[in-house]
N, C-alpha and C positions, 0 to 999 in steps of 0.2 A: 767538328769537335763539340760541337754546344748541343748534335742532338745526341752523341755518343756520351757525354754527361748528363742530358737529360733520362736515358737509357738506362744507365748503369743507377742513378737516383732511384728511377721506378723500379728498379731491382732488385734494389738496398730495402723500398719502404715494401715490395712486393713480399721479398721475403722475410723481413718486421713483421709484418701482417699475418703471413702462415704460421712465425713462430708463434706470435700475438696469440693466432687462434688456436694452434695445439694448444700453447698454455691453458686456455681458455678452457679448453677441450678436457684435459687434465685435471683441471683443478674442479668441473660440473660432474665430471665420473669420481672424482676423491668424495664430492659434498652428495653424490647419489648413493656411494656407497656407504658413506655414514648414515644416510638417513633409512637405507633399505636397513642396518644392524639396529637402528634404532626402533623401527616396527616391526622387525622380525623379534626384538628382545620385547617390546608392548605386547606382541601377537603370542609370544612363549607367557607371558605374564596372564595374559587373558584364560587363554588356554587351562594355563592353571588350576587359574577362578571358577572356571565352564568346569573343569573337569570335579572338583572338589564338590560344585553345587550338583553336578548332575549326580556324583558317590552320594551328596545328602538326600536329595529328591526317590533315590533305589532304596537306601537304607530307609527313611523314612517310611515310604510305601510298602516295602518290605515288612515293616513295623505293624504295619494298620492292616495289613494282609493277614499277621499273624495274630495280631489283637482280634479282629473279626471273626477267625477261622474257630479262636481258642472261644469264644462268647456264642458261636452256633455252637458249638461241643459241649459248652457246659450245658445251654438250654433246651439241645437233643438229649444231652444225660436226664436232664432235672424233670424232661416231661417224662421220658423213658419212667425214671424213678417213679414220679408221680400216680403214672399207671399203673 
């Protein structure tokens, strides 16, 4: 009788323990899943930023591309003239 109670005890805490660790299990995939929405919501944020700066860096150099092109044109004209 004493080891069929010792038995059924480590049974009791056996299966404590599994539920113990699903919990466990449960609750690190709930706090994984928050933390992946929370750098995929940083990572959309960043993205963003990267995307708006790299449209300024286009436009920009698109700017000085056209500013330089218009500045040989005048001074191909103005020698053209000149001559």
């Amino acid at each position: 009788m004493a080891l069929k109670l010792e038995v059924k005890t480590l049974d009791v805490f056996g299966k404590s323990n599994i539920l113990h660790g699903i919990l466990v299990k449960v609750v690190v995939v709930v706090v994984v899943v928050e933390v992946v929405v929370v750098v995929v919501v940083v990572a959309a944020a960043v993205v963003k930023v990267v995307v708006v700066v790299v449209v300024l860096v286009v436009v920009v150099a698109v700017a000085v591309v056209v500013v330089a092109l218009v500045v040989v044109v005048v001074v191909v004209v103005r020698g053209l003239f000149q001559k």
